[in-house]
C-alpha positions as CSV (number, residue, x, y, z in Angstrom):
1,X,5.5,23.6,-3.5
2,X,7.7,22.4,-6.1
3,X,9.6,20.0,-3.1
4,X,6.1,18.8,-3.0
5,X,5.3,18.3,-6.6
6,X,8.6,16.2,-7.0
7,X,8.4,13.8,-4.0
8,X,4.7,13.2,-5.3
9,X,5.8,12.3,-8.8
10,X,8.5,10.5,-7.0
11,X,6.0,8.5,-5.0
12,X,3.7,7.2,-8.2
13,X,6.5,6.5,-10.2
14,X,8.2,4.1,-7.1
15,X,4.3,2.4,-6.5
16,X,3.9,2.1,-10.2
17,X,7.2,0.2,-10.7
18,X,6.4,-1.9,-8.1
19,X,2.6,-2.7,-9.5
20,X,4.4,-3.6,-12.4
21,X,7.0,-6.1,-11.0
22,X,4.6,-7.3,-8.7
23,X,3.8,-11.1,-8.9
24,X,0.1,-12.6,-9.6
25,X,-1.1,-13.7,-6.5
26,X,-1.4,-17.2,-6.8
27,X,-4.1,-19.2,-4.6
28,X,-2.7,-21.6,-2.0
29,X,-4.2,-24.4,-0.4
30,X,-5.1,-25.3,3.4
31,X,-5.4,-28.0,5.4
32,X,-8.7,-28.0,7.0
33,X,-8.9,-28.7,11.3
34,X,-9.5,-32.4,12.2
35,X,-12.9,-31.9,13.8
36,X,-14.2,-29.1,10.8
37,X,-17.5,-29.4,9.3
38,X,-18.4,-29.2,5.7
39,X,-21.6,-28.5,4.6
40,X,-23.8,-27.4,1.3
41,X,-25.0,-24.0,2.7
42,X,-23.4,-21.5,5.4
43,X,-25.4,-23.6,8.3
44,X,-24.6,-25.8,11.2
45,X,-27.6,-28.0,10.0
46,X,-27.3,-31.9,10.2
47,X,-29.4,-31.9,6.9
48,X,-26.6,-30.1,5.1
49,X,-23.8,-31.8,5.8
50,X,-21.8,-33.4,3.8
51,X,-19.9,-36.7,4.7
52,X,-16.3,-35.8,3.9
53,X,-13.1,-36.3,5.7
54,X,-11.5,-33.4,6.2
55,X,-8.1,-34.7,7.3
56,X,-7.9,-35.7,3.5
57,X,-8.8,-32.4,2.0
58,X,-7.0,-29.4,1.0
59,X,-9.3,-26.1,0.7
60,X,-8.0,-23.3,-2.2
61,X,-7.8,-19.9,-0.7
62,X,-8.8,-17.4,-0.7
63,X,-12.5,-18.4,0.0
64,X,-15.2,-17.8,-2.8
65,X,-17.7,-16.5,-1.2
66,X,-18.3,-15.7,2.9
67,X,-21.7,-15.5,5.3
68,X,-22.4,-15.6,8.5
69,X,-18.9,-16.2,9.6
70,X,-19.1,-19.1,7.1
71,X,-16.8,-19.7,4.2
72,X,-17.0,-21.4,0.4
73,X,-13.9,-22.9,-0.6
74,X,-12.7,-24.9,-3.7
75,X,-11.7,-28.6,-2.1
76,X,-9.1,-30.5,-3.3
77,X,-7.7,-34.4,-2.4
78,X,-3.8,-34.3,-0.6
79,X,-2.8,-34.9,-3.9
80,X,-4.0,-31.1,-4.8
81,X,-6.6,-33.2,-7.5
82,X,-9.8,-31.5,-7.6
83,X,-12.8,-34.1,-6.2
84,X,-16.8,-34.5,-7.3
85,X,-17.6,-32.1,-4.7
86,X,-16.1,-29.1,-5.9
87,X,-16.7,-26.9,-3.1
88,X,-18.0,-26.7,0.0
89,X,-18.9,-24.2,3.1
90,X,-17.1,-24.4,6.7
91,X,-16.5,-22.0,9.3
92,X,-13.9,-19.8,8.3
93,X,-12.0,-20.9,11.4
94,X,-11.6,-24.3,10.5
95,X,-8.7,-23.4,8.4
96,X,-5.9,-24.9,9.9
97,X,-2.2,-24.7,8.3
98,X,-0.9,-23.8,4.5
99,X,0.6,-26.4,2.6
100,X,3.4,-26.1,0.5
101,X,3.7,-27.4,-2.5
């Protein structure tokens, strides 16, 4: 038992240090698919899209909110510049590679 009790204290003293050291996790930003759809609600509905290109926006991960296999995200230019539409919903899947900055 007192093996036990040492490796234990042992344990939550290594996973505390590393809590400790550990970075914020930062958000990073996506390039979005060339054929993905953006919209103003989780739908695939014509009325709800909204006419942006998204080969010239960056989404913020992770996603704000999710539904229905849909996801919110922050949009940004290529520039990383926020825009007037602040965010918007697409299919989670239409995330397509992270960009560096």
């Amino acid at each position: 038992m007192p093996v036990f009790r040492r490796c234990h204290g042992l344990f939550l003293v290594l996973v505390g240090g590393v809590i400790a050291v550990a970075p914020v996790v930062q958000a990073m930003t996506f390039s979005l698919r060339s054929t993905a759809v953006l919209s103003r609600q989780p739908t695939f509905k014509s009325s709800d899209r909204l006419e942006l290109d998204p080969l010239k926006l960056l989404v913020v991960g992770p996603a704000l909110e999710q539904s229905d296999g849909f996801c919110r995200y922050e949009l940004r230019n290529r520039s990383g510049q926020p825009i007037s539409t602040e965010t918007a919903w697409t299919p989670c899947y239409n995330i397509d590679r992270l960009m560096l900055p």
